[in-house]
N, C-alpha and C positions, 0 to 999 in steps of 0.2 A: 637390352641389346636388341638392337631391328636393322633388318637389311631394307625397309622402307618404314619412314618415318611421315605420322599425318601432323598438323600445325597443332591437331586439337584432338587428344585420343578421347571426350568425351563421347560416350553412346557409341559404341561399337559390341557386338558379337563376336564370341570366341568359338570360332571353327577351324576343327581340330578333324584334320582327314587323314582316314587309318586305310588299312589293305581289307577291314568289313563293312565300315561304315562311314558314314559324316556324323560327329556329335558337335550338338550345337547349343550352346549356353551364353547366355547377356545377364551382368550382376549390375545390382544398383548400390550405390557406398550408403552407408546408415553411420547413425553413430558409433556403433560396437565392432562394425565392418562390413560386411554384404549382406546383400540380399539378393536370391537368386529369382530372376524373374521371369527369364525366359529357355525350355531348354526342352530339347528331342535329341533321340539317337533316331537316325535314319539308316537301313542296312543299304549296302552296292551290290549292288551285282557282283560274282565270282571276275578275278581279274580286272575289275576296271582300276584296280591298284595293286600294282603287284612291287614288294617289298621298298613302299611308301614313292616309285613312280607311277604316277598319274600317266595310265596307257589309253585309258578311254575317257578323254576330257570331258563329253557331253553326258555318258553317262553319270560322273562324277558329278556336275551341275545341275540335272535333272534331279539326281538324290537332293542336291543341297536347296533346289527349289521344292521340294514335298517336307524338307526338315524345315523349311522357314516358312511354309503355312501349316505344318502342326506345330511348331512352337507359339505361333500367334506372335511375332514380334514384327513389332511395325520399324523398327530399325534395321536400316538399310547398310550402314557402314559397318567393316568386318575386319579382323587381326586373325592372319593364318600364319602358320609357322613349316620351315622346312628342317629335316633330319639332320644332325648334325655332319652326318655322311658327306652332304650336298654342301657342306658350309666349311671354307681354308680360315683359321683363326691363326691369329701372330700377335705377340703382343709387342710390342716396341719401343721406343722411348722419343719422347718429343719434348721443347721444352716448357716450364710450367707458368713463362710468363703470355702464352700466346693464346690470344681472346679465339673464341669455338669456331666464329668462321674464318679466323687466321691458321688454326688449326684446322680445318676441314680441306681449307685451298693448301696447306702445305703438301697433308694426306693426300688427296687427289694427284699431287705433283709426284711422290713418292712412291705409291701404291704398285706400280710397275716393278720393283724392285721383291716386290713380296706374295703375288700374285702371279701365278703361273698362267693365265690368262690375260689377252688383251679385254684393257678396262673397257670398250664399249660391250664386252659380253657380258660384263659382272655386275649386280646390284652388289653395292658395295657400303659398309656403314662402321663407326667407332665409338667406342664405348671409354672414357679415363677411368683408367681402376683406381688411382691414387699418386703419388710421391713414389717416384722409384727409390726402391734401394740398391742399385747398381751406380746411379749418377745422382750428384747433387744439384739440383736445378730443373732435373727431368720430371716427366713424366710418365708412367707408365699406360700404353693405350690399345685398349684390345679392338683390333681389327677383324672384322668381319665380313667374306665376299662369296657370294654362289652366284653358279652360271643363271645369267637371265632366264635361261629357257626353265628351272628349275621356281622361279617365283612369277611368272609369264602362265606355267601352266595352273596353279593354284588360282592365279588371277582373273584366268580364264574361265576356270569353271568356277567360281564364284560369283560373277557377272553373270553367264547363262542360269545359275538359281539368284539372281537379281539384288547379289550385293555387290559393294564396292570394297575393295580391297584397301585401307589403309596402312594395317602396320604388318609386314611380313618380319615374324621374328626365327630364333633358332630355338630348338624343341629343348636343348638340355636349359638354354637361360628362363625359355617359360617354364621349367619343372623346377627352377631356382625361384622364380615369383611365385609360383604355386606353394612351396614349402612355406609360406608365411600361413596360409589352409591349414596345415597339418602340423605345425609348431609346440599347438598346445598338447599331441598325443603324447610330446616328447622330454625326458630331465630337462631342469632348465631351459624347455624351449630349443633345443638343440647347442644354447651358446657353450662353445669352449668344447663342444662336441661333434666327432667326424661322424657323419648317416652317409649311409647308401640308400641311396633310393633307387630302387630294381624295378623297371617298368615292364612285364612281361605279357604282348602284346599277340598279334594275330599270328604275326610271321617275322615281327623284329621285336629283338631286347634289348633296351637300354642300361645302360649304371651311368646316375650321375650321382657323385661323392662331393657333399657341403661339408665345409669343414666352419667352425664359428657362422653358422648360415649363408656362408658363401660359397658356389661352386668352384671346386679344384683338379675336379679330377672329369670325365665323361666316356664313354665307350658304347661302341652299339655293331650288334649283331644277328645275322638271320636266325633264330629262332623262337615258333611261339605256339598259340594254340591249335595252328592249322596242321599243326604233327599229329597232332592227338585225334584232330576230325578225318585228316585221314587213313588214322590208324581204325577207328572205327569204320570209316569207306570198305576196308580191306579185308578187316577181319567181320563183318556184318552185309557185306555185302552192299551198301547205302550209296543213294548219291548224293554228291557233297551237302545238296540242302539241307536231306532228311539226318546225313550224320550229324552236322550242325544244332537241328534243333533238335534230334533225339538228345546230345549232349548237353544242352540246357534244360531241357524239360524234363528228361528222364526215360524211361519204359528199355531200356538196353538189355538184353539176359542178366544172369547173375553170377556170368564169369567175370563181368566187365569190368569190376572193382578190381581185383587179386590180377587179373593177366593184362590191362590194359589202361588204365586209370593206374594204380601203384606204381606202375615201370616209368609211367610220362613223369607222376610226381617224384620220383627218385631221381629224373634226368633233369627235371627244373631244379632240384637242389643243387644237383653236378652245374649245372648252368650256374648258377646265383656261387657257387665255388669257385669255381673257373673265372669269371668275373671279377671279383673279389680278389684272385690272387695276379690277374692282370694287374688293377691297382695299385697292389700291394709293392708289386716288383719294380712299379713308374715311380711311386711317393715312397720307398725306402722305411715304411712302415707297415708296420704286418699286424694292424687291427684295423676296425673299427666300431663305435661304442653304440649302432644301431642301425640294421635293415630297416627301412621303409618299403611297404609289396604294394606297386601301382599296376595298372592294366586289366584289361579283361581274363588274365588265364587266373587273377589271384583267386577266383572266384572258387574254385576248386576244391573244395573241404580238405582242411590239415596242410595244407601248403605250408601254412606261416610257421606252426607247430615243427613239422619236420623240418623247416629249414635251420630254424633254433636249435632244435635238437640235435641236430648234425653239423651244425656250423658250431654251434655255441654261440652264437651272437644273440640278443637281445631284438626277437622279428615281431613289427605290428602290420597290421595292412592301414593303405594311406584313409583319411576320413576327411576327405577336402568339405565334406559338409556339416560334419556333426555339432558344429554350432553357430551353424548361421541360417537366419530368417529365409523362410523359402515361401515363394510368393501360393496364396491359396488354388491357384487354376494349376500349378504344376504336382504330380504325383509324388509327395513328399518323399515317401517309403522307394519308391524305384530311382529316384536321384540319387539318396543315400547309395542305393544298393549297388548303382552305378557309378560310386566317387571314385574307386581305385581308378576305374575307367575315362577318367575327366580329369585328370590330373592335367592334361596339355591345353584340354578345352577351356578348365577355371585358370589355368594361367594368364591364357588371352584373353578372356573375359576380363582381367582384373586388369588390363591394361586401358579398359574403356569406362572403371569403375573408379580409377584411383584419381 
């Protein structure tokens, strides 16, 4: 699913821009699957993204041109994705005998009808999920539109760090390609099997729910680990830099664990619950037979543990890389370490791989 589509997604870069940083990854297809060849996280500046709008475009571009001369990658064409937030989906039915651009000129003619915007604002694009079961003859087709000014800004700072923008997709359908990465963690690969996959990021959470590997369910909301950096700002007195990388590195007092560290991880389990029972109350079912833990806060010691523990679900963290070739100029160990983190960025990357 893309809200702009290139003739030819060979050789493109998966850049995935967050509320801390640009992470950037290009995979190469092998016989067994990828290989990853090119890849940096680059940090932003405080605010130049704030709850996945792009406020300071230059600063945002700047980052992405110091992340694509330390990746070393001499590819220039790029797959960015916007939040589902910013994206109206409908799915609808059209019929099954009519060729892609008979179907495309219909949708364009139609699209007014389902679109709260006039179409010269919207990048606009369709996906055929299959054979409706509502009509016989139909087709089932999921439509896709975000304000231009939403894929214009990614475009934009993409250009000022010196790539071109081909496929703009939406973040829950690249963590739907992404699950093909993390398949093997799972029974059976996931089939005949609902995951959640909980992506708990800087300052927004996602749930996307696969059901037979396909997404069905999705939801996204502000919370993440910028609670935490400035709960330590607060109680340590820090400024945001130094809370941030005290909380990665370490050296905090040794209240930090029991009064401030424990409370965040009890309130991301209450998240990943709340979540979950969102779901629950939409699909009229009241399980599911595996968490998946993506993002930067999973990093967190016991997260996974206690979420099991308290949910009773079956919790792993996601491992987009644990068995694919990774090219020898990239830090083997710190990519792993960074998979939960990359789950949007190896999405779009696989879109330039496949």
């Amino acid at each position: 699913m893309a809200l702009k589509l290139a003739s030819r997604n060979s050789g493109l870069v998966g850049l995935d821009i967050t509320a801390t940083s640009v992470k950037l990854l290009e995979l190469k297809p092998t016989k067994k699957g990828f290989k990853a060849v090119s890849y940096t996280v680059e940090p932003l500046p405080a605010n130049a993204v704030t709850e996945k709008n792009l406020q300071d475009v230059e600063a945002v571009g700047d980052a992405i041109r110091r992340a694509v001369k330390r990746s070393g990658t001499r590819t220039k064409a790029a797959a960015v994705a916007v939040p589902s937030a910013m994206v109206i989906t409908k799915v609808i039915q059209m019929p099954d005998d009519l060729k892609p651009h008979e179907m495309d000129a219909q949708i364009q003619l139609e699209a007014d009808q389902y679109i709260p915007y006039a179409l010269e604002e919207v990048n606009l694009d369709f996906h055929i999920i299959g054979p409706s079961e509502e009509a016989n003859g139909m087709v089932d087709v999921l439509l896709a539109a975000s304000r231009s000014e939403n894929v214009e800004d990614r475009t934009a700072a993409a250009e000022i760090g010196g790539l071109n923008v081909k496929v703009v997709d939406v973040e829950p359908y690249t963590m739907e390609g992404a699950f093909q990465l993390i398949k093997h963690q799972l029974p059976n690969e996931g089939v005949e099997q609902t995951v959640a996959i909980l992506d708990v990021g800087a300052s927004m959470t996602s749930l996307c729910v696969l059901r037979d590997q396909s997404l069905i369910y999705t939801r996204e909301q502000p919370f993440g680990g910028k609670q935490l950096t400035e709960e330590i700002m607060r109680r340590y007195g820090l400024s945001y830099e130094d809370a941030g990388r005290v909380k990665r590195v370490g050296g905090l007092p040794d209240n930090y664990e029991p009064e401030v560290l424990a409370p965040f991880r009890d309130l991301m389990v209450q998240q990943a619950n709340r979540f979950l029972q969102f779901f629950f109350s939409a699909d009229k079912n009241d399980y599911v037979d595996q968490i998946v833990l993506a993002g930067g806060c999973i990093g967190i010691p016991g997260v996974a543990e206690l979420i099991q523990e308290r949910i009773g679900t079956p919790t792993i963290i996601a491992d987009p890389f644990g068995e694919m070739s990774i090219g020898s100029d990239i830090p083997a160990q710190r990519l792993r370490d960074d998979g939960p983190a990359m789950m949007i960025a190896a999405g779009l990357a696989m879109r330039g791989a496949n």
